[in-house]
C-alpha positions as CSV (number, residue, x, y, z in Angstrom):
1,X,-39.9,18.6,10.2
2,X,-37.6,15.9,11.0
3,X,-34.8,14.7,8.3
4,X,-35.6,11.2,7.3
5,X,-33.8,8.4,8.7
6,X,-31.5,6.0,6.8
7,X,-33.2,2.5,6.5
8,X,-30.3,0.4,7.1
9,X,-26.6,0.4,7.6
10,X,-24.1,-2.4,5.8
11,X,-20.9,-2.8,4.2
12,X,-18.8,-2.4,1.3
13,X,-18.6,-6.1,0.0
14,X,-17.9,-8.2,-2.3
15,X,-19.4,-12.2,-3.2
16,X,-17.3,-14.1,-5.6
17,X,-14.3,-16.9,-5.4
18,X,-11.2,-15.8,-3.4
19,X,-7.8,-17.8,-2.7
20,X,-5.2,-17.3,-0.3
21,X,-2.0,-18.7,-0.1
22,X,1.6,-17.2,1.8
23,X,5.2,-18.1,1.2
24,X,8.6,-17.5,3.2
25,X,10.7,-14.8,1.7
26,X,13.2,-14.3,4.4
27,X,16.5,-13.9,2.6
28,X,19.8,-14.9,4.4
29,X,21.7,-13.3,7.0
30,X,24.5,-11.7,5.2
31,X,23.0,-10.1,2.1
32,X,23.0,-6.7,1.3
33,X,20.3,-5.1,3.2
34,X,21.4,-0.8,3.9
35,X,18.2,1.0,3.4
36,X,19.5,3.9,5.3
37,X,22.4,6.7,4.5
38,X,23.3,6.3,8.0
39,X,24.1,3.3,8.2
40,X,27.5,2.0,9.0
41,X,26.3,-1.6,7.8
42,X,25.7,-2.7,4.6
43,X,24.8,-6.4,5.1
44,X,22.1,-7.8,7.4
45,X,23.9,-9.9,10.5
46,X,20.1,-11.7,12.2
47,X,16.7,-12.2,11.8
48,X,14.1,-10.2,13.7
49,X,10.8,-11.4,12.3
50,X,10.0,-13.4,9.0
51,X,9.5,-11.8,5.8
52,X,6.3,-12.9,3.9
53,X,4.5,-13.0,0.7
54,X,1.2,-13.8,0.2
55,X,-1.0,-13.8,-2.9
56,X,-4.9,-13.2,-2.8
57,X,-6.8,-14.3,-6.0
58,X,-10.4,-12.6,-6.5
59,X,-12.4,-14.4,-9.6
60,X,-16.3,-13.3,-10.3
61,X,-18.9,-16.2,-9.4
62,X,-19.3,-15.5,-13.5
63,X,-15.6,-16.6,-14.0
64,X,-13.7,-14.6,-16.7
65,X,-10.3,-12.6,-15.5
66,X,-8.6,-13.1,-12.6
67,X,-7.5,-10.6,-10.0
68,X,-4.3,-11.4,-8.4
69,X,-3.2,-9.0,-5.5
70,X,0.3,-9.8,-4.0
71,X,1.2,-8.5,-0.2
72,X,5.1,-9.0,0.3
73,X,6.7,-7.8,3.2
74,X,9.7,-5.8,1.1
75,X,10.7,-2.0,0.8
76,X,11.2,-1.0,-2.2
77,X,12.5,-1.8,-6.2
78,X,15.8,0.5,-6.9
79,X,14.8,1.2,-10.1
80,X,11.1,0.9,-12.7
81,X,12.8,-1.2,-15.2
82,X,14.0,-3.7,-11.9
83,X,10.2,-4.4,-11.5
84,X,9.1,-4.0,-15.2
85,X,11.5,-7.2,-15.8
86,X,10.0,-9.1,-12.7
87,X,6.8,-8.1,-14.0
88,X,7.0,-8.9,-17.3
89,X,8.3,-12.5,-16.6
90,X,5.6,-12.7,-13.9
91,X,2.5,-12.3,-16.6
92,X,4.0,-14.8,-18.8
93,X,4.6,-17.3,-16.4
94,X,1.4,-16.9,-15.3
95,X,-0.7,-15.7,-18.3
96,X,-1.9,-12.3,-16.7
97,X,-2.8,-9.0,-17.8
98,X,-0.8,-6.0,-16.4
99,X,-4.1,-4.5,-15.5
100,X,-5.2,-7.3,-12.9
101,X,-2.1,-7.7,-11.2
102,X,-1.0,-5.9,-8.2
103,X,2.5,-6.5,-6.4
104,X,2.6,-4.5,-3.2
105,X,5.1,-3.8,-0.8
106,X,4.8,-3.1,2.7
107,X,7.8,-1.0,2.5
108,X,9.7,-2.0,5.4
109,X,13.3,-0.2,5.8
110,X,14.9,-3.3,7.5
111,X,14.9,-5.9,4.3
112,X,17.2,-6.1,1.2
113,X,16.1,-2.9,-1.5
114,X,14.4,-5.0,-4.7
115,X,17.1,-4.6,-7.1
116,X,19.7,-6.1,-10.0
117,X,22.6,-7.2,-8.1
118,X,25.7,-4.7,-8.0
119,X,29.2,-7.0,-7.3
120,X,31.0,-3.7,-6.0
121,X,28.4,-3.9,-2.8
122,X,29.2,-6.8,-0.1
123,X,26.3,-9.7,0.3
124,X,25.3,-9.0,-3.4
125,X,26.1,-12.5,-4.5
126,X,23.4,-13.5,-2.2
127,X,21.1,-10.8,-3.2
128,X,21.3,-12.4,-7.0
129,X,20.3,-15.9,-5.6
130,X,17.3,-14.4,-3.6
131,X,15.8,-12.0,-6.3
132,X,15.3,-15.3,-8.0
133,X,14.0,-17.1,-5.0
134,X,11.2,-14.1,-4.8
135,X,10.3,-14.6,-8.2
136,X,9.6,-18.6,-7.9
137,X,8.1,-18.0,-4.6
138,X,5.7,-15.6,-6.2
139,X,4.8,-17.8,-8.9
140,X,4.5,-21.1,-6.8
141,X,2.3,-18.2,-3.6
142,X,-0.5,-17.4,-6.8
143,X,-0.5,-20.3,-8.3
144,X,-1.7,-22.1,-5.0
145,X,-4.0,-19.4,-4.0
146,X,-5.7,-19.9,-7.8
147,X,-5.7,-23.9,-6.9
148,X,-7.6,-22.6,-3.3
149,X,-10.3,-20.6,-4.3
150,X,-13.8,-20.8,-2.4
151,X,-16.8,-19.3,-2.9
152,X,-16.4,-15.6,-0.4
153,X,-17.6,-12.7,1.0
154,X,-15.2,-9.8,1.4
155,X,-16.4,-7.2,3.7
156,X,-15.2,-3.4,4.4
157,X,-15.3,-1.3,7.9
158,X,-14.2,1.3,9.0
159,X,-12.1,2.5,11.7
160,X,-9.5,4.0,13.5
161,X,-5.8,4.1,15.2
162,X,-3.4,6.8,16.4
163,X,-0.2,4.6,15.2
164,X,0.6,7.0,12.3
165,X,2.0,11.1,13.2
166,X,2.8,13.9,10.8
167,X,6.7,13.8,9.9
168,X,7.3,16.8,8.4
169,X,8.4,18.7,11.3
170,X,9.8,22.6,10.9
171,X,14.0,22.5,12.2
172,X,14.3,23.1,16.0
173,X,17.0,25.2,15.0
174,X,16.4,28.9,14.0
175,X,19.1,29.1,11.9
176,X,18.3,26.5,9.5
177,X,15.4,27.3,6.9
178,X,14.5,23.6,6.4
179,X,11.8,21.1,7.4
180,X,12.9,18.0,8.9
181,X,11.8,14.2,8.5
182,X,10.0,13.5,12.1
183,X,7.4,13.4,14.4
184,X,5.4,16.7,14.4
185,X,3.1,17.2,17.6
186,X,0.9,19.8,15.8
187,X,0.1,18.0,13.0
188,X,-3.2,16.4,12.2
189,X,-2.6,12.8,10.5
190,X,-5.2,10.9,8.9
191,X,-6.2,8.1,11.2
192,X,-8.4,6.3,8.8
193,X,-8.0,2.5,9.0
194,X,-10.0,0.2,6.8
195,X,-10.2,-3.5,7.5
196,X,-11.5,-6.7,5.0
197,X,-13.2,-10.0,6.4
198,X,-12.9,-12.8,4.0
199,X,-15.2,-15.5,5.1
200,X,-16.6,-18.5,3.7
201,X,-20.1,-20.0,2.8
202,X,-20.1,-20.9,6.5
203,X,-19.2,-18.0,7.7
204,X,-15.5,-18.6,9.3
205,X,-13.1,-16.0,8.7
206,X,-10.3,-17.2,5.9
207,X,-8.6,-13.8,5.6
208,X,-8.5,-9.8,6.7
209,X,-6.5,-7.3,5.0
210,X,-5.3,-4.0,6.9
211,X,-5.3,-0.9,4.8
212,X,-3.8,1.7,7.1
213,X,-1.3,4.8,6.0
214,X,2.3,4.8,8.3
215,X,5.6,4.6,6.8
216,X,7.8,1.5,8.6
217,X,10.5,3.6,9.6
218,X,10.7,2.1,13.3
219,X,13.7,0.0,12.7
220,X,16.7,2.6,11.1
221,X,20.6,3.0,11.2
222,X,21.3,1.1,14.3
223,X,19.4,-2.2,12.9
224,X,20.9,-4.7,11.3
225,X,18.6,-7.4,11.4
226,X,16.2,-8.0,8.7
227,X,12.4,-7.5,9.8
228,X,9.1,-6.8,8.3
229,X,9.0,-3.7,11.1
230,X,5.7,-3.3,12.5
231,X,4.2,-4.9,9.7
232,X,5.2,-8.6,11.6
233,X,3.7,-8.1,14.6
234,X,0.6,-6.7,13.5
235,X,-0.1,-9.6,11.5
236,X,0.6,-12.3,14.2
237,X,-1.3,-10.1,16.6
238,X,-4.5,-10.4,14.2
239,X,-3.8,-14.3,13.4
240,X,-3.5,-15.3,16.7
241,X,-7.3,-14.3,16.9
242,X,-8.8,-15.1,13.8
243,X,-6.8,-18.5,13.0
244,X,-6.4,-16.7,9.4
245,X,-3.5,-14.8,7.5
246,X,-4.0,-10.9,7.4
247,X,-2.8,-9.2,4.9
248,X,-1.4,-5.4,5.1
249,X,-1.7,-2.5,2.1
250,X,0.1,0.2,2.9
251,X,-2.0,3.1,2.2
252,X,-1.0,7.2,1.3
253,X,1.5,7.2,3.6
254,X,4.1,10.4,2.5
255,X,3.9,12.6,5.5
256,X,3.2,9.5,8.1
257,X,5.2,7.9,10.4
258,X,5.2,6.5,14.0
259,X,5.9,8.6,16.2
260,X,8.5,7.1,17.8
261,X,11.2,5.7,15.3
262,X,14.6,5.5,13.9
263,X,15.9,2.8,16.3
264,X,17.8,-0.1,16.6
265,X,15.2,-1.9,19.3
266,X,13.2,-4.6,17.4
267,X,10.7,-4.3,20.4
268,X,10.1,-1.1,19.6
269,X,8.6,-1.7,16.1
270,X,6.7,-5.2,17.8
271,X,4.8,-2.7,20.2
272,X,3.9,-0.1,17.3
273,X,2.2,-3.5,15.7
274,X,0.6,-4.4,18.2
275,X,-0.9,-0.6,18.6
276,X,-2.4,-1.4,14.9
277,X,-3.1,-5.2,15.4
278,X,-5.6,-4.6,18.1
279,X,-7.3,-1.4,16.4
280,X,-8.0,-3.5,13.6
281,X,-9.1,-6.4,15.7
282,X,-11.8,-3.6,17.4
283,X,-12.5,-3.1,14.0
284,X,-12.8,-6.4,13.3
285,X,-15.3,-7.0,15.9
286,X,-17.5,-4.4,15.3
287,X,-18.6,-5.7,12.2
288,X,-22.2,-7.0,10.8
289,X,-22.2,-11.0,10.5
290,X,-20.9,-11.5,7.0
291,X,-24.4,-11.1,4.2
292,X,-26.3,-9.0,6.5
293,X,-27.4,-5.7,6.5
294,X,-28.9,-4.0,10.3
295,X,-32.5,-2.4,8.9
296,X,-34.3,-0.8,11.3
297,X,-37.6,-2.9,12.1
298,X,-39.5,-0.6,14.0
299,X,-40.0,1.5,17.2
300,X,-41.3,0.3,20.7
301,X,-42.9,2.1,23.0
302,X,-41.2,1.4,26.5
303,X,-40.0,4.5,28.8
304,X,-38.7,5.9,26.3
305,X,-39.8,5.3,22.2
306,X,-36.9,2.7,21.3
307,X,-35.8,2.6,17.7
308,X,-35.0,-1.5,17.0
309,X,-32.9,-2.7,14.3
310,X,-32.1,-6.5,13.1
311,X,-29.9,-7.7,10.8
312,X,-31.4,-9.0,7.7
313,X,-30.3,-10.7,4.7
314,X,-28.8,-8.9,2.1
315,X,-28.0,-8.8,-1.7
316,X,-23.7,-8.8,-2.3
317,X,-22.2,-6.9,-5.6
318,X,-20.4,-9.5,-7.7
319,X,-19.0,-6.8,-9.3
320,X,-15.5,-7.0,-10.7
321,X,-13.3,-4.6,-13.0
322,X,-9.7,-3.9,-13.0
323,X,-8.6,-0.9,-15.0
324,X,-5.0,0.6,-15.9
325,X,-4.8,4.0,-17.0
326,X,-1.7,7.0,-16.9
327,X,-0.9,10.6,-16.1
328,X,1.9,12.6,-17.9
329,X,3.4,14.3,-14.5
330,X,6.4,16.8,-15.6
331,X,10.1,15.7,-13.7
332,X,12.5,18.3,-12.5
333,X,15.7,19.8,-14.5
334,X,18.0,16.8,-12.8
335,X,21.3,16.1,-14.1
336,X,21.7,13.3,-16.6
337,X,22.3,9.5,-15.0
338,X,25.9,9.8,-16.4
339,X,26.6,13.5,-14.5
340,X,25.0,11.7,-11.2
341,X,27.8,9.1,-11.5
342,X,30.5,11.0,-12.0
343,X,29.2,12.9,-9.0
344,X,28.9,10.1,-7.1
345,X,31.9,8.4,-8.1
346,X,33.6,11.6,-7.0
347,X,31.9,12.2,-3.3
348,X,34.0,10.9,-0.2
349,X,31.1,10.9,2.4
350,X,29.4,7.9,2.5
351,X,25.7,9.2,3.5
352,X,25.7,11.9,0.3
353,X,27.1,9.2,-1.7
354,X,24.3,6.8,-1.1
355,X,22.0,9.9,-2.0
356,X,23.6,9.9,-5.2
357,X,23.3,6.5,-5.9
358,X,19.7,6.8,-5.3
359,X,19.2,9.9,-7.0
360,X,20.9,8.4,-10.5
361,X,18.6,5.1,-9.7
362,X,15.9,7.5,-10.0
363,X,17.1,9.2,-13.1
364,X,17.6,5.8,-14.6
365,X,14.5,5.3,-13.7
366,X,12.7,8.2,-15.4
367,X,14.8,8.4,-18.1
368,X,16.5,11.6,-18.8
369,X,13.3,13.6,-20.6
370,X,11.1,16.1,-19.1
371,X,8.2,13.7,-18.6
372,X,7.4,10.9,-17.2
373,X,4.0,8.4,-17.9
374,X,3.1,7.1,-14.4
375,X,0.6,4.1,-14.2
376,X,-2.6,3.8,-12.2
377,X,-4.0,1.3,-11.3
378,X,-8.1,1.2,-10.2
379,X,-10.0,-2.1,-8.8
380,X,-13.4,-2.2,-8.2
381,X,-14.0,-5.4,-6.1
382,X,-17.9,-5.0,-5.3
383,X,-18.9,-1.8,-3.6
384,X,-14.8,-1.1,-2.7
385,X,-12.6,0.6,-5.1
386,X,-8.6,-0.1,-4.8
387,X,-6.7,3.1,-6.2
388,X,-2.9,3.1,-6.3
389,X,0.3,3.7,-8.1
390,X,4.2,3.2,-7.9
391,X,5.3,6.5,-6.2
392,X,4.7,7.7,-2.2
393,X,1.9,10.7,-2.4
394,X,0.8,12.6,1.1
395,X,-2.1,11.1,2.6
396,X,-4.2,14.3,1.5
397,X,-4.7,12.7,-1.8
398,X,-6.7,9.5,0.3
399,X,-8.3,12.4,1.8
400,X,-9.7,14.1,-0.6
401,X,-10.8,10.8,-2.7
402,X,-12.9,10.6,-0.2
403,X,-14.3,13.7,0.5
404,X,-15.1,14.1,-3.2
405,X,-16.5,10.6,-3.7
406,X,-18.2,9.8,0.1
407,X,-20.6,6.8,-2.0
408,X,-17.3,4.4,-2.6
409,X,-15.1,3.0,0.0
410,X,-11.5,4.0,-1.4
411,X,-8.6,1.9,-0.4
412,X,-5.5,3.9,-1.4
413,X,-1.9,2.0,-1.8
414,X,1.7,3.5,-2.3
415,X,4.0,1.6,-3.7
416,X,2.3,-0.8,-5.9
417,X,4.0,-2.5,-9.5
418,X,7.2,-0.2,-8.7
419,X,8.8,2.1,-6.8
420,X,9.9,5.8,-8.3
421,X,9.9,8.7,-5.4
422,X,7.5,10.8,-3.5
423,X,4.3,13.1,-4.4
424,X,4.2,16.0,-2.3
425,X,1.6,18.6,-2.2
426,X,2.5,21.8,-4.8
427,X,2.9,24.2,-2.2
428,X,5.6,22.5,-0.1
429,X,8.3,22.6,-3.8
430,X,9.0,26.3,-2.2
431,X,10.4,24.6,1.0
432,X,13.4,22.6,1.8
433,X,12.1,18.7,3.0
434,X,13.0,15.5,2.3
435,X,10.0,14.4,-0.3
436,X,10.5,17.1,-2.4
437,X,14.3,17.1,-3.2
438,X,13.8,13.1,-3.2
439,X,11.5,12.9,-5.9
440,X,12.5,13.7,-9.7
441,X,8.4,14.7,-10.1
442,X,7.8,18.4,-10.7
443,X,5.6,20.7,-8.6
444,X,1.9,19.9,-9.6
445,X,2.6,16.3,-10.1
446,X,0.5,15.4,-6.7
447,X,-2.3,17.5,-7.9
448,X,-2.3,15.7,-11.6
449,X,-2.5,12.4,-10.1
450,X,-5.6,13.2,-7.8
451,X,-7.1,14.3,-11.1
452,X,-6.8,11.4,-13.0
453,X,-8.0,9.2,-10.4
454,X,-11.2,11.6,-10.2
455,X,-11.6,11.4,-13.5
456,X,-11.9,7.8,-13.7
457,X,-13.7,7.6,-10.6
458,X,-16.1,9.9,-11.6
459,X,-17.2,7.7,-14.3
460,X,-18.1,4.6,-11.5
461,X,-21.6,4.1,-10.7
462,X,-22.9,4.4,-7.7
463,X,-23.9,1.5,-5.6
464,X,-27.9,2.0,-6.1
465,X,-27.9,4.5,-9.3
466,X,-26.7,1.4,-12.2
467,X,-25.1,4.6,-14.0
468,X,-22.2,4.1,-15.9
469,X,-20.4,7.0,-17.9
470,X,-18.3,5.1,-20.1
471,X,-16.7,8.0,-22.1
472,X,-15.1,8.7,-18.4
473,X,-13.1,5.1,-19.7
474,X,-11.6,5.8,-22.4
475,X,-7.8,4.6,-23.0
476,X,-8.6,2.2,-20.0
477,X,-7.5,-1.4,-20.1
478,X,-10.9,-3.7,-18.3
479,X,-11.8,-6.6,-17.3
480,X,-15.8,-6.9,-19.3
């Protein structure tokens, strides 16, 4: 007997009121901008490409809570308590709740790190004035896009591009028992790109949002101009077609990268934007028209039986809930923040004392305990969920949130409300890479993290069942 065929086909989506607005962030040419220990630079001399942020504000037809999701073409905050402070002034300005704000970085490695300003590092005078200019810019990007808001559908699809390569690639040379931060030719990246249409009642396209897992590490030691990487040319490869700003969310990105990187050719990173720009314009186009659903109609007899199917109206989720919840993961037996500075204060090489200054950032950051309580955050905007957190994990945790939960479309984001260190998989803590001696997380913490997401995802209902397991939520902040 034959299986029974699906009646229709549709998209993730989402009806309610969206708003849109972007600001200039570029900062000045001669503020402190090394990202890499490298580097024989430490303050940017030219401009590449603008930097950008831009806010999108979701509301439910019903009104109530506001989600505000923030795109900003920046790397990465030095320390937590450097974003808990821009954070904290950000709700009160704007009378938000932790829960329903997301501040996400594209994490380019060409732009000044997010941080306090430190007077012993050159073009820091400069960085003081600009961390202040990306706080009112923030403010003044939401606060249009809540003043914009039009009634929307956002849409989800699915699709594909071969931008992103394994990194972790075992030493060419014998003699060294170590795996290296690169491109791997046997490795099998995750390719999954997902792509949001934001249209209007009249169906004209006001925004699309890239989510798409590849670390912008094009541009490295040899830059010295500031640039969004990739990032920039894949967005103006996208507007120039729609006539709308797209907007990119960095997905699970810990073991990918472009193939080709660490250089100093700002071509090179405008031709690994374009690769994505154009996958997600195919993307783009092989959506259904925005409120439709293709049902199969019925089958006509010509040389062959022909299965036909139309589009037909259909009914969009106006559902809207933003939750915050937390995993204990353990950290590693680091050496207190004032051992890392006397360490560092006492290292002559300039690329290990840059590790150190990162590694005690970190330790700052954590605290000097044996624990540390990382944030999730969970969206669930219509039949789409939005998972993400502060740290970097390996795209196997997008992966397998997938796998286990096939009946959501999951969007997965690194580096959202903060920036700590790396998740690696538990089995790679016995080898010696990059992500693992990075991160002050202990073995398991990658694992914890998928299970707490699971968790709360496991208490979502499905798109057609209405079930909701609400003891699944407990200790959840929510919007009703």
């Amino acid at each position: 007997m034959l299986s029974t065929v699906p009646s229709d086909f549709h998209h993730a989506s989402f009806h309610g009121r969206i708003g849109i607005a972007r600001t200039d962030v570029t900062p000045p040419i001669g503020i402190y901008s090394r990202n890499w220990g490298a580097a024989k630079h430490d303050v940017a001399d030219s401009i590449h490409r603008s930097l950008t942020l831009t806010a999108l504000t979701i509301t439910s037809l019903a009104g109530g809570s506001t989600l505000v999701l923030v795109d900003a073409d920046l790397g990465w905050w030095k320390t937590p308590q450097t974003f808990q402070k821009f954070q904290k002034r950000l709700l009160e300005t704007l009378s938000l709740e932790s829960a329903n704000l997301i501040f996400a970085l594209s994490h380019t490695h060409a732009g000044p790190p997010l941080m306090d300003a430190d007077d012993s590092l050159p073009g820091s005078d400069l960085l003081r004035k600009w961390m202040e200019h990306l706080f009112e810019s923030t403010v003044d990007a939401i606060r249009q896009s809540l003043e914009s808001q039009f009634d929307a559908t956002l849409d989800w699809h699915q699709g594909r591009c071969g931008l992103a390569t394994i990194r972790d690639l075992p030493d060419p040379d014998p003699t060294k028992n170590r795996i290296v931060c690169g491109y791997n030719p046997d490795g099998k990246p995750d390719d999954t790109l997902l792509v949001g249409r934001v249209t209007d009642a009249t169906g004209r396209i006001r925004a699309t949002l890239v989510n798409y897992a590849c670390h912008p590490t094009t541009l490295a030691w040899d830059n010295t101009a500031i640039s969004p990487d990739y990032v920039g040319a894949m967005r103006e490869t996208i507007q120039q077609s729609t006539d709308a700003p797209a907007m990119f969310l960095l997905g699970a990105c810990g073991d990918l990268a472009p193939r080709y990187q660490y250089v100093g050719d700002p071509e090179i990173a405008d031709r690994h934007g374009l690769q994505l720009g154009f996958a997600a314009l195919a993307t783009l186009h092989g959506m259904e028209p925005p409120g439709t659903r293709l049902a199969y109609a019925e089958t006509v007899e010509s040389g062959a039986p022909l299965a036909v199917w139309k589009h037909e109206p259909r009914e969009l989720s106006q559902k809207l809930r933003a939750m915050q919840t937390s995993v204990e993961l353990p950290l590693k037996n680091w050496p207190s923040v004032e051992e890392l500075e006397q360490q560092r204060l006492a290292c002559t090489d300039r690329a290990l004392e840059e590790r150190l200054r990162r590694k005690r950032d970190i330790r700052r950051g954590v605290g000097n305990g044996s624990t540390y309580n990382l944030a999730i955050y969970v969206w669930c905007i219509g039949d789409a969920v939005l998972v993400g957190s502060c740290c970097e994990p390996y795209s196997i945790l997008q992966q397998e949130l997938r796998r286990r939960f096939p009946q959501h479309t999951i969007l997965c984001m690194n580096l959202i409300n903060g920036s700590i260190g790396y998740l690696p998989p538990e089995d790679l803590y016995d080898t010696e890479i990059y992500p693992v001696w990075q991160t002050p997380f202990d073995r398991g913490s990658l694992e914890a993290m998928t299970s707490a997401i699971t968790e709360v995802l496991t208490g979502f209902p499905t798109e057609d069942s209405g079930e909701h397991r609400e003891d699944k939520l407990a200790d959840i902040t929510a919007i009703p």
